[in-house]
C-alpha positions, 0 to 999 in steps of 0.5 A: 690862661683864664681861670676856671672855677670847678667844684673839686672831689674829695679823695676817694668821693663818688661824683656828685659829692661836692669839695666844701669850697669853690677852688679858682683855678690855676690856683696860685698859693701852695697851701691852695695847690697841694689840695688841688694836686691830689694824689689820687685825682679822680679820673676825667669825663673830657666831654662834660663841661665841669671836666673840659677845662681840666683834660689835655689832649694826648699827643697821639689818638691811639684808638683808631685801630679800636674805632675801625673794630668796632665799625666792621664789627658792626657792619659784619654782625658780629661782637666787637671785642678788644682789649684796652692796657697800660700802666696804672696811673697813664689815663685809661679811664679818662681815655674811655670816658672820652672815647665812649662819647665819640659820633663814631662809637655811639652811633653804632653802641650803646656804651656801659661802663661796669667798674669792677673794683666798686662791685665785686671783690678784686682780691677774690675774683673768679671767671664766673664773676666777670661773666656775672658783671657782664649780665649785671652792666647790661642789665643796668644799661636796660634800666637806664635806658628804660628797656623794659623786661618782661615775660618770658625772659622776666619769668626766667631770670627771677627763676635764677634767683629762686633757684640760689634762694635769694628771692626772700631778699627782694622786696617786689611790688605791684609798682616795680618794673620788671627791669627793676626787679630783674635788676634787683636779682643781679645786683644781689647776685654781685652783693654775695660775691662782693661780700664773700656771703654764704651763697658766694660759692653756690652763685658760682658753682651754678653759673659753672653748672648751668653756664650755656643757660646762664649765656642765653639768658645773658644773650636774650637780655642783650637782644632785647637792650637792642632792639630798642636802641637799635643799636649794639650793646657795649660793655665796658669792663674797667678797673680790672688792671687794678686787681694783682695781675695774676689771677687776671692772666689766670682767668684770661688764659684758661677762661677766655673762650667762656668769656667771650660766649656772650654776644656782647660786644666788650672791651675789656681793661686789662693789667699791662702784663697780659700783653706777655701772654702768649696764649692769650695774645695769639687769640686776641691778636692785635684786638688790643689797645696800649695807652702809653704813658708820657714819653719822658726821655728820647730814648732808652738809656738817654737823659735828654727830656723828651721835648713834646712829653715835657710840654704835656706835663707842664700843660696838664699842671698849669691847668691846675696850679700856676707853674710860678710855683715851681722852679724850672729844674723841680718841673723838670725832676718831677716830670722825671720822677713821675715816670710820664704817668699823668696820677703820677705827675699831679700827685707828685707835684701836689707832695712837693707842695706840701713840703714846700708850704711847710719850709716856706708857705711864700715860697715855691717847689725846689729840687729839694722838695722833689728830692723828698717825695724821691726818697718816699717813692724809693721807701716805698719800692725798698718794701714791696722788691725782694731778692729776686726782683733786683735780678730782674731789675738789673738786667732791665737796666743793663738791656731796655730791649729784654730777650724774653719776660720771665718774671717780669710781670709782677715788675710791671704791675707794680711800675717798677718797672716802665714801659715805653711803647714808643717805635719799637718799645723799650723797658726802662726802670722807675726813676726811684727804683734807678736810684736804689740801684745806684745807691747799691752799687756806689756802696759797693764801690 
């Protein structure tokens, strides 16, 4: 394979913070890949050159029913609106940041990402906000997009922040464009939210208040983005399966028909679990998109690797590392273990390099190394599962195809518990949390 020399992120960096040194990849040293198989690998833009080499092409293009929405959204006027899930980890926002670059797509939108968990406080998280992230991406689409904002509706939305008593904090000059001052206006709206500052409350209460205001306001912004690019607005609300699932099912449930007032077209993602809600599901029908992870097994309650998905993985390692690196039965007890999630994949493999470069730095990644990270990984689930939870687990093991969900959902979110959307779908357990189960029962024994 031919090398590749790409500026690698710290962890946790935003884009355009640059690693302090040039990796060439594949690399070939451990003390090289366990730097390179960062656990918390940032999502990829596929359609940048930085980031081309790096992104594997999933096996199956799930969003054809996604792309065929939005064009007879578009022909018949209306918002094009859809739902986009799958565990944590699977590829999501690679997925979005690929598809948003589509000819099909961006001919008919103007596509913005708006990540919620980098804007507002995800542990606190009420309705209006989200209507509020909403206001505050199309906005910024404007401003990116050099739309300006003026008169009537400029008049308006800095009347909003008179109202909440924010204009002392905005800083307005002769030489802003009004885009930017109504920016400011929202991007302080956001700020007290994110912060839980003094006006946190009295932001949402008069959103609740005055919210048939708020949406036309939000409605004439979008008009006017528009009417420029001749194009529909699209928002991308992101990094919304990242907040605990139930205040997400909570907002989603009871608030839905507020949230979907805008005439802004959305697509929305959204914790794994919601697709179990029943009230919502029956609105939103089959609007939704499932990223499935890898397919790690033929089938349910079967050993035999899942030849395709085994392929995959080695690809998307071999981009980073070379694969010499590792035993051929370590590759295959990491893709195991990794549940055929891709962050999962990679960080995996990078802890298993680190213990192999402590035992041996000349040396390669054994069962037992991968057998350390197993043991890490069930630590982990032995804190976080109560009582009840093994209950639930155990009946999961017993049946991959469950009659019912109760009590599932928390299982999901935390990946206890996997989900295989292949054929007609089937639940297995994380291969840690297998383990505890075993181990409790060989004791029992």
């Amino acid at each position: 394979m031919r090398s590749t020399s790409v500026m690698m992120l710290p962890l946790g960096s935003a884009p355009g913070i640059l690693y302090r040194r040039v990796m060439k990849l594949p690399v070939s040293t451990l003390a090289e890949a366990k730097l390179v198989l960062d656990r918390e690998r940032a999502e990829l833009q596929p359609a940048a050159e930085y980031d081309h080499p790096l992104y594997v092409e999933r096996q199956d293009d799930v969003f054809d029913d996604l792309l065929t929405e939005a064009e007879t959204a578009r022909t018949s006027g209306r918002p094009f609106r859809w739902f986009y899930t799958g565990h944590t980890g699977a590829g999501k926002s690679t997925e979005i940041n690929r598809i948003i670059k589509s000819d099909r797509l961006t001919n008919l939108y103007v596509p913005f990402v708006y990540r919620i968990k980098d804007s507002l406080d995800i542990n606190d998280l009420d309705f209006t906000d989200i209507l509020l992230a909403i206001a505050e991406a199309v906005i910024q689409l404007a401003k990116r997009e050099e739309v300006k904002i003026e008169g009537e509706l400029q008049t308006r939305i800095l009347h909003w922040g008179k109202e909440i008593e924010i204009e002392d904090d905005i800083t307005v000059t002769g030489s802003m464009t009004a885009t930017v001052e109504a920016n400011a206006v929202f991007g302080k709206f956001a700020s007290e939210v994110q912060v839980g500052g003094s006006k946190k409350s009295v932001i949402r209460q008069k959103l609740r208040d005055r919210l048939t205001d708020f949406i036309k306001l939000v409605d004439d912004l979008v008009k006017a983005v528009e009417n420029k690019k001749v194009r529909k607005v699209l928002v991308i609300l992101d990094t919304l399966d990242h907040v605990d699932f139930t205040p997400i099912r909570d907002i989603f449930t009871q608030h839905w028909a507020s949230l979907s007032r805008p005439k802004v077209s959305l697509l929305i993602v959204v914790p794994l679990s919601i697709i179990h809600e029943k009230q919502l599901m029956a609105e939103v029908q089959e609007n939704f998109t499932l990223l499935p992870n890898i397919r790690v097994f033929d089938g349910p309650k079967t050993t035999k690797l899942d030849s395709e998905g085994y392929r995959f993985f080695k690809e998307v390692i071999s981009r980073l590392a070379d694969l010499k690196l590792f035993s051929e039965p370590a590759l295959r007890d990491i893709f195991q273990l990794s549940g055929g999630m891709l962050r999962d994949m990679i960080g995996i493999a990078g802890d298993a390099c680190k213990h192999a470069d402590r035992d041996n730095p000349e040396g390669k990644v054994s069962t037992a190394h991968v057998r350390r990270v197993s043991n890490d990984r069930m630590a982990y689930f032995h804190r976080l599962l109560l009582k009840k939870d093994y209950e639930v687990l155990r009946e999961v093991a017993q049946n991959p195809h469950p009659l019912g969900f109760d009590d599932m959902g928390p299982l999901l979110h935390l990946k206890a518990i996997l989900y295989f959307p292949n054929g007609r779908g089937w639940y297995a357990l994380h291969p840690a949390v297998k383990a505890i189960l075993d181990e409790a029962s060989e004791s029992q024994s």
